[in-house]
SEFI-381551 format. One record per atom (N, C-alpha, C): z, y, x. Coordinates in steps of 0.2 Angstrom, whole numbers, plus 2048, in hexadecimal, padded with zeros to 3 digits. Layout:
<pts>
ZYX/...
</pts>
This chain:
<pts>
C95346F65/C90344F60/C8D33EF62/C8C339F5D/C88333F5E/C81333F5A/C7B330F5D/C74332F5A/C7532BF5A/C71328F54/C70320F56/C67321F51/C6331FF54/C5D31DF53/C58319F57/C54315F55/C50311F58/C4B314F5A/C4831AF58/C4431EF59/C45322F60/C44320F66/C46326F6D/C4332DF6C/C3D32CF69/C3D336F6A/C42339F62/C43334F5D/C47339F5A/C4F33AF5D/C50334F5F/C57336F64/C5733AF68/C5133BF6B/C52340F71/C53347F6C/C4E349F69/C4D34FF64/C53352F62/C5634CF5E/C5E34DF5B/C6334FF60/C6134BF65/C6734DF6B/C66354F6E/C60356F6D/C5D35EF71/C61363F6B/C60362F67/C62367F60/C69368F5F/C6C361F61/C73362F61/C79363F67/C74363F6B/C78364F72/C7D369F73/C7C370F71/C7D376F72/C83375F77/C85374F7B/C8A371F80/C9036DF7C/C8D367F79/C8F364F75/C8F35AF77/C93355F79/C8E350F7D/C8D34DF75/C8834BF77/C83347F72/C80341F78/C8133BF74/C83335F75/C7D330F71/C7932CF74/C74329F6F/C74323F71/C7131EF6B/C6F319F69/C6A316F67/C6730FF68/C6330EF65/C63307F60/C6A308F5F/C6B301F59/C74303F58/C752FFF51/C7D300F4E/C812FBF56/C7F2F7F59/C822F2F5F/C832F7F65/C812FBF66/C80302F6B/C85305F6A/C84309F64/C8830FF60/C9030CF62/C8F303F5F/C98302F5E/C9A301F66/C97301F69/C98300F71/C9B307F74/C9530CF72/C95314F73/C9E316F71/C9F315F6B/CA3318F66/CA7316F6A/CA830FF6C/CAE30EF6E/CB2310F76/CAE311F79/CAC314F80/CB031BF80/CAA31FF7D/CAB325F7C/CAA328F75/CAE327F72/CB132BF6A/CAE32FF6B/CAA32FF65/CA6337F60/CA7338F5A/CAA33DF58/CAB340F51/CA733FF4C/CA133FF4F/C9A33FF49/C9533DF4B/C9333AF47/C8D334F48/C86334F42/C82335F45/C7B335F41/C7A32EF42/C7732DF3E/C74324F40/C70323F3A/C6C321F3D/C64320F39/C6531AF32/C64319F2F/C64314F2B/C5F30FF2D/C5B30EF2E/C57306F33/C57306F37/C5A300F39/C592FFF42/C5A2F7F42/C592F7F4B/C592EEF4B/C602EDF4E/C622E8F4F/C672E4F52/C6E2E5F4E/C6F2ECF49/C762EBF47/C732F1F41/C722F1F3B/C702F4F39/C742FBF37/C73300F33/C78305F31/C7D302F2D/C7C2FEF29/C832FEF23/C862F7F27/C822F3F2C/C872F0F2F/C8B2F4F33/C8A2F9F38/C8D300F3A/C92302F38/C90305F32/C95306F2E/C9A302F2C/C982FAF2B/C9E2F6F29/CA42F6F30/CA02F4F36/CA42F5F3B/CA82FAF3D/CA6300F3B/CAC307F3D/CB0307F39/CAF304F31/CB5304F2E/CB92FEF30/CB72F9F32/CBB2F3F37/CBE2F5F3C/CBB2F9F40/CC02FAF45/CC4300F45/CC4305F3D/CC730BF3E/CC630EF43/CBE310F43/CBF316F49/CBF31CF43/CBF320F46/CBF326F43/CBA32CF44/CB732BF40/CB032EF42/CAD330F3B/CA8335F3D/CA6339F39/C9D336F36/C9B331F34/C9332DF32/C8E332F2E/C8B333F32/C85336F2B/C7F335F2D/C7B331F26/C7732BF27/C71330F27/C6C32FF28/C66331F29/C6032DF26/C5A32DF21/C5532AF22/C4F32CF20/C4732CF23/C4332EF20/C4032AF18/C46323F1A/C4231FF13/C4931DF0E/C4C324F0E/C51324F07/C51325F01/C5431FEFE/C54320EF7/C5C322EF4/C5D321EEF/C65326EEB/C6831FEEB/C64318EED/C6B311EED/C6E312EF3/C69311EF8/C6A311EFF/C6F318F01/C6D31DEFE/C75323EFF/C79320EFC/C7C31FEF6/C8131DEF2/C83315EF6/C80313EF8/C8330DEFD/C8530FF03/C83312F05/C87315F0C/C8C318F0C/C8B31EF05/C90321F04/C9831DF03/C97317EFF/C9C313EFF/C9D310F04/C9A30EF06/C9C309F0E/C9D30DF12/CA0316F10/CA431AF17/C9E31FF19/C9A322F18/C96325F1D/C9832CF1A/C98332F1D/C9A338F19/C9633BF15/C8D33BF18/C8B33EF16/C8333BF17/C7F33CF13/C78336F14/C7233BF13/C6C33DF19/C69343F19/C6333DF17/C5C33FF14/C5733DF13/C52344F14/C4E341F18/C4B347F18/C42345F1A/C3F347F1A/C38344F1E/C36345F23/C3934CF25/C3A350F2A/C3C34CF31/C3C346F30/C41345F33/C3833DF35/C3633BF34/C32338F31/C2E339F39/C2D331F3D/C28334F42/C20335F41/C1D335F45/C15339F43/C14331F41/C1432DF42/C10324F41/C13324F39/C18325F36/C1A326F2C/C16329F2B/C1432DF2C/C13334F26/C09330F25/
</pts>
């Protein structure tokens, strides 16, 4: 698994919860992730919707570019139903919104 967020403690977090003897692989930009992915393949990738340097639906243009195969599911605490339906079409599987997810400096 791939975590890609700008945020370090929610990467650490997501990487704790999903470890269960599992490698979990992080980022903190879409330019990271395509370095990672390309390194070491992961099946599934969470990946934040805002970030700097390479943003998510840039992300996502480039995985369908390079046909990797992998499993995208976008994540954001400031989703709206375009920003899902645009992802959804740009290839991501599935697009979580939740607030939960939201660090203490949002809320």
């Amino acid at each position: 698994m791939l975590v890609i967020d700008d945020e370090s403690s929610l990467r650490h977090i997501l990487k704790m919860v999903l470890w269960r003897g599992r490698d979990v692989c992080e980022a903190a930009d879409g330019k990271q992730a395509l370095v990672c992915q390309q390194k070491h393949p992961c099946a599934i990738v969470l990946c934040d919707i805002r970030m700097p340097v390479l943003n998510s639906m840039a992300f996502l243009r480039q995985v369908a570019l390079l046909r990797l195969s992998v499993t995208v599911i976008m994540m954001s605490v400031y989703g709206t139903l375009d920003t899902a339906v645009e992802c959804l079409k740009a290839g991501a599987f599935d697009y979580i919104s939740n607030s939960t997810f939201a660090p203490a400096w949002a809320a």
